[in-house]
N, C-alpha and C positions, 0 to 999 in steps of 0.2 A: 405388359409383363406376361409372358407366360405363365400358364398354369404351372406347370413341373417348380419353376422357381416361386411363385406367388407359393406354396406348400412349403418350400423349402425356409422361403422368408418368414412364414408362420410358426413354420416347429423350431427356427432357433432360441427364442426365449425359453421353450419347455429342456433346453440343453443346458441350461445350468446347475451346477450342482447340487444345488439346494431346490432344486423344481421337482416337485416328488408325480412326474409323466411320462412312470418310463414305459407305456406304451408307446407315446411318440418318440422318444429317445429309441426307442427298437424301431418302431416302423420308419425313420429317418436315417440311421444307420443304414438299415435293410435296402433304402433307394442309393444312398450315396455308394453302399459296395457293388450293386447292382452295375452302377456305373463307371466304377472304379473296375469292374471286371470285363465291361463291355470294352470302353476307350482305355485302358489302362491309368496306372495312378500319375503318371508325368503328362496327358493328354490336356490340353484346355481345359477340357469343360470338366475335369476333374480337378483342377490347379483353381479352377473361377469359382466351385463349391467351396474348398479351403480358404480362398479368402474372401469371400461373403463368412463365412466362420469367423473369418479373424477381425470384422467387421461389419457384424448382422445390420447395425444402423443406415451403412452406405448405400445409398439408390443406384451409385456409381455402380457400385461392385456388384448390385443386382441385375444389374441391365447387360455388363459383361453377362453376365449367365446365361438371362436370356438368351442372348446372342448367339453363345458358345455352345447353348440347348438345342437353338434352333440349326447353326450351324452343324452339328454332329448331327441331326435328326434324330435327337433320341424321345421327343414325342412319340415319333411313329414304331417306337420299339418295342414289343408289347411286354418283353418282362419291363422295361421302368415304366408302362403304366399300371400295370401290374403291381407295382411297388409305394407308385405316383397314390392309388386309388388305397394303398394300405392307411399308408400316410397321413390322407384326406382324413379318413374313417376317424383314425385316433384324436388326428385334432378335434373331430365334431365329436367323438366321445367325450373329447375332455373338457369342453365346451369354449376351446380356444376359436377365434375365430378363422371363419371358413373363410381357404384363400379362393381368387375369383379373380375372375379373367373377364378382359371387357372384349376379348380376341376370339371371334367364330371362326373357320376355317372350315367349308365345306364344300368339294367339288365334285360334279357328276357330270357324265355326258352324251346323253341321249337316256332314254329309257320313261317311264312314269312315276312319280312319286305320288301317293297319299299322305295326306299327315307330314307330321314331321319326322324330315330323314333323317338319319346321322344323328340321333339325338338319344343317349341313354338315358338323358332327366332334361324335362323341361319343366321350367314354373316361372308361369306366365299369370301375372294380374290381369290386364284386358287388350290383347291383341286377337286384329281379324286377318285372316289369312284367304289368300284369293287372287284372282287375276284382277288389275286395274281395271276399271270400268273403261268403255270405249268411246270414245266422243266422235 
């Protein structure tokens, strides 16, 4: 699952009436119009939001999303991560749990790295980083 959707499947419990989070209920709002004004509101991947809505429980209708996420490319769009990273924020403010992606995605080509590239947050328990040993 992607992230964008892993966030999405997170803040829908805090969207019930009676959830009194309405920081997530705005920073949720705030990505789905985002995206409703990117691809318009008859688009997929705006159709595959409303019904993961109309059925938070289904992995079916989450993985449409995914899909229809990664189809549009709107990872790489920086207002919806923009929107994506508001989102995140509320849930951990509310102490809902953080969604999370078992999905890295990073490509370079040629150049030198130190450290870790591409990485705004890492947390790492015990990993070594290095070229393989040579036999």
């Amino acid at each position: 699952m992607d992230p964008i959707t892993a966030a999405i499947v997170a803040a829908l419990p805090a969207l019930a009436p009676d959830a009194l989070k309405q920081g997530v209920k705005d920073a949720y709002e705030g990505l789905k119009a985002v995206i409703r004004r990117k691809w318009g509101e008859s688009a997929s991947v705006s159709k595959a939001v409303d019904d993961l809505e109309a059925d938070p429980s289904s992995k079916a209708r989450a993985a449409v999303l995914s899909e229809k996420i990664e189809q549009s490319q709107a990872a790489q769009d920086h207002e919806v991560t923009e929107a994506h990273k508001a989102l995140v924020a509320e849930l951990e403010a509310h102490g809902l749990s953080r969604p999370v992606s078992n999905q890295v995605t990073f490509t370079m080509s040629g150049g030198t790295v130190q450290g870790v590239a591409g990485a705004g947050s890492v947390e790492i328990g015990s990993m070594t980083f290095g070229s393989p040993t040579q036999r």
